[in-house]
N, C-alpha and C positions, 0 to 999 in steps of 0.2 A: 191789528191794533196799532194805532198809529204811538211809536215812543221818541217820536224824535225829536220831544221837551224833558225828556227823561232826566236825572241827573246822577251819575255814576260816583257811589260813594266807596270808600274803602276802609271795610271789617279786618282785620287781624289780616292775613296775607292774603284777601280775597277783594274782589271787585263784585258791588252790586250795583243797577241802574235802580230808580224809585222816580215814580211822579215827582210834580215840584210839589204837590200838596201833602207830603207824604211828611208825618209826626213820626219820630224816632225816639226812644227809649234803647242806648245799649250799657252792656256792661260785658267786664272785661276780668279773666284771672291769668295770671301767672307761676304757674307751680302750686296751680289749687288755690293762690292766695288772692282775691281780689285786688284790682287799682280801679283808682277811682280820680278824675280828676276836681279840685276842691275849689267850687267856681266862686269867681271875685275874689280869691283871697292871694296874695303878694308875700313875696318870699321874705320880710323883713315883717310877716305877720308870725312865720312857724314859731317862732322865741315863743310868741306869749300864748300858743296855742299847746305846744307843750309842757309850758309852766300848768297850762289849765290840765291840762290832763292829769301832771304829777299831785298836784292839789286837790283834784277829783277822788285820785285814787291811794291817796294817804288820808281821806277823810271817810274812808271806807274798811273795818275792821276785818282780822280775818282771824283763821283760828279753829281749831279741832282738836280732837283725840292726835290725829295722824299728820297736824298743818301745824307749823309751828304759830305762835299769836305775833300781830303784830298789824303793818295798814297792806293795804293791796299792792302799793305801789312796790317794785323791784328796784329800778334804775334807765337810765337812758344816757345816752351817746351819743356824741356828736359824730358829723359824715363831710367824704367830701363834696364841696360845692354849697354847701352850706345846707345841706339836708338834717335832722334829724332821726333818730330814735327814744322811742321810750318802752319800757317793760312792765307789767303788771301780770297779776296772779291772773288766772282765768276765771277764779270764783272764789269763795272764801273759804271752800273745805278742800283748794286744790296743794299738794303736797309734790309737784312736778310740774306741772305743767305752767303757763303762762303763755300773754300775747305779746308779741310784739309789735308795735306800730312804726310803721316808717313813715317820714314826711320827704319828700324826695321833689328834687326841684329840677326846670328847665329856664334858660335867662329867654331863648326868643324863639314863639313869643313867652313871656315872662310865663311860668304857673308853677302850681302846688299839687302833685300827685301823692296821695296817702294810700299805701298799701297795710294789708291785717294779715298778721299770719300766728298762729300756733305751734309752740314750740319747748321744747324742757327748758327749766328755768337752767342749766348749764349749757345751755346751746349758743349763747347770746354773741357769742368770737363766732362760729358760725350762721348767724344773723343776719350779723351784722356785714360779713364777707358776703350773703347772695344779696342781702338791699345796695351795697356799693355795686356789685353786679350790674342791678336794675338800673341804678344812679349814672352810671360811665353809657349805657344802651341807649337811653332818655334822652331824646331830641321832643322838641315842641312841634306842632301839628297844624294848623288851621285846616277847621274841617273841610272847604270844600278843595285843598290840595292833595291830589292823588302822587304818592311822590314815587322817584322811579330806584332809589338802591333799596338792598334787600333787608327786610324788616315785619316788623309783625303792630300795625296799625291799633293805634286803643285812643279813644274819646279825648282830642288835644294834644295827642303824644302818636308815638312812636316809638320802638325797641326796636333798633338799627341793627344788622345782623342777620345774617344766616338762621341761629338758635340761641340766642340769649341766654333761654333758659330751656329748661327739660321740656315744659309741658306750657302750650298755649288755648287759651279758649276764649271764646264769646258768644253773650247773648244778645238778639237783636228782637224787638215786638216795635212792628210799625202800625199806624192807622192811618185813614185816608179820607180827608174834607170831603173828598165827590161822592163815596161810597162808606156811610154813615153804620156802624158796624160787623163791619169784616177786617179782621185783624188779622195779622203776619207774622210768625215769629219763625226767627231764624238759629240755629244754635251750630258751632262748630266747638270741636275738643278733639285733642291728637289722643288718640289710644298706643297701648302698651304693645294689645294685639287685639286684634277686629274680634268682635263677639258674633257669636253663631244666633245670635237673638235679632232675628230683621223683621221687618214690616210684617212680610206676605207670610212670616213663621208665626208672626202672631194674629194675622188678621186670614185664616185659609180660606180657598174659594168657598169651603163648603157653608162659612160663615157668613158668606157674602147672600148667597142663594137664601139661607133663612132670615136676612135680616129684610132681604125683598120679597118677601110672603109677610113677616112678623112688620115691623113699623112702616114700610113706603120708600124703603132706603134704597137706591137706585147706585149701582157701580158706572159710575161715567167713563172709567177709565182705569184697567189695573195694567203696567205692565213693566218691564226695566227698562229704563232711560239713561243715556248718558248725559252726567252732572260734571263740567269740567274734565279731568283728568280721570274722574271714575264712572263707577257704572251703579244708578239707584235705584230703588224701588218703590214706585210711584200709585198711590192709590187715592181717586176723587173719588166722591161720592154726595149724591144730593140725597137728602133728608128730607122729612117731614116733621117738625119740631114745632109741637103746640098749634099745629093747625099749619104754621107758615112756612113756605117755602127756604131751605137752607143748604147751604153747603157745607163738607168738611173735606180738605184735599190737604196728602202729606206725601212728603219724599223720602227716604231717609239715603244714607249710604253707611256703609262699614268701618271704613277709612285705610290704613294701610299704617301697618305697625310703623309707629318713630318718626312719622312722618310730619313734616309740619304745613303743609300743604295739600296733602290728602289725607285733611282729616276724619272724624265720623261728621256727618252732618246731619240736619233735618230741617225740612220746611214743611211748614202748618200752616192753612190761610186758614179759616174760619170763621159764618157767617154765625154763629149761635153763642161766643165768647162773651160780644157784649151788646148787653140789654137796650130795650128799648126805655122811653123813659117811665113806661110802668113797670118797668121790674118783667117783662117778657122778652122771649124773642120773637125779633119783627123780621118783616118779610125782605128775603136777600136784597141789597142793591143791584145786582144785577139783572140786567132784562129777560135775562134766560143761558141758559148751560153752556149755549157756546160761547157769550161772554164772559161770563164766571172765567170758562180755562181758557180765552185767548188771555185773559190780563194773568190770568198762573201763568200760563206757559209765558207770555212778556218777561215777565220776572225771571225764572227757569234761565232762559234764551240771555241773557244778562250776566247771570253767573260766571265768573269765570278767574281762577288764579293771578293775581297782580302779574305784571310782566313784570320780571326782576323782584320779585317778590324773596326769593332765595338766590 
């Protein structure tokens, strides 16, 4: 398979190539808590976007047996660099708990990053200590700069660093103009400690043998493959879905405690995710099996750890 129009993009501390026709949807957390970048919106906007909030959620009652009465809203704080905070209850019968929002800024190029996190409402001095965290990490991005010091890559940004923070993750679901649905999702997350729950423990051969007697499901491919720095466990298979021709092909890996770089992963291409335009699934894009997994394996073959990434 010919990729040498490909364009190599960078996920959290990872490099992947993609067609040029390739549609991207990712997201990003940090310590569990989502960021997100907050598009079109300029850092002399946060003022009136946390006044909106604070006004939201003072026009919002709360109150229980066990909640003291009063509005949802808590408090908010200012940050450095001109970032913000704000606090509210997490629901109206919550007697501890609350959210916090951060509005977290980078000057170039200019943007507004909003993260959400959960937290006891006496936590807010330690809050506010991991969002300035985030705040000092936070450098701006243009997506197609692959940059070369160590950091961990999010949607217009970047977390400069070795480990910013404890735990890093991303989700990526791409689609593709030439090949009209078959979709791709990508997920990486550091684990504590690798789980004993993998692919081939959940999918045994003996499953495989009756699913090709029982529906037409054909194994194209099971075996362990090496993914980057580790080693995965790789299972394609074509289907027979509603009469038409399909794919489902997955990788996973383990990942390697603490690490931020080898972490658990998975890839899922999928010809049966999305429909055709009557509500069924239609017959694969691909011309036949062996192109289905030259364009997986293209992708696979692509993978690989930022250099300088840590």
């Amino acid at each position: 398979m010919d990729t040498r129009n490909w364009q190599a993009h960078c996920f959290g501390r990872h490099l992947l190539a993609l067609p040029p026709d390739a549609k991207m949807v990712d997201s990003y957390k940090l310590d569990g808590a989502p960021i997100d970048l907050l598009k079109d919106i300029k850092i002399s906007q946060i003022q009136f976007l946390v006044d909106d909030k604070e006004r939201e959620a003072r026009a919002k009652n709360r109150g229980s047996a066990k909640a003291p009465v009063g509005s949802m809203f808590i408090g908010r704080q200012s940050m450095s660099a001109g970032g913000h905070l704000v606090y509210f209850w997490e629901n109206s019968y919550a007697s501890k708990s609350a959210v916090q929002e951060a509005y977290l800024v980078v000057r170039s190029p200019e943007g507004v990053f909003k993260s959400v996190r959960e937290l006891f409402v006496d936590e807010q001095n330690q809050g506010k200590a991991w969002a300035e965290k985030v705040q000092q990490a936070l450098v701006g991005r243009e997506a197609s700069v692959i940059p070369q010091q160590p950091g961990f890559c999010i949607k217009g940004g970047m977390l400069v660093g070795a480990k910013p923070v404890d735990e890093e993750a991303y989700r990526l679901w791409v689609t593709f103009d030439s090949l009209p649905r078959v979709g791709l999702t990508v997920e990486s997350w550091q684990v504590g400690k690798p789980s004993t729950d993998t692919l081939f423990s959940r999918v045994p051969a003996g499953l495989s043998a009756l699913m090709n007697l029982a529906s037409g499901t054909s194994v194209l491919r099971k075996r362990e493959v090496p993914l980057g720095q580790q080693t995965a466990q790789e299972m394609l298979l074509r289907v027979k879905a509603e009469g038409k021709r399909a794919y489902h092909f997955q990788l996973e890996t383990v990942g390697v405690a603490n690490s931020a770089t080898e972490t658990s992963l998975t890839f899922e291409m999928s010809t049966t995710n999305i429909l055709d335009e009557h509500g069924h699934v239609g017959d694969a894009a691909f011309k036949n099996d062996d192109e289905a997994v030259a364009f997986w394996d293209a992708i696979l073959q692509s993978f690989k750890v930022r250099p300088g990434a840590v």
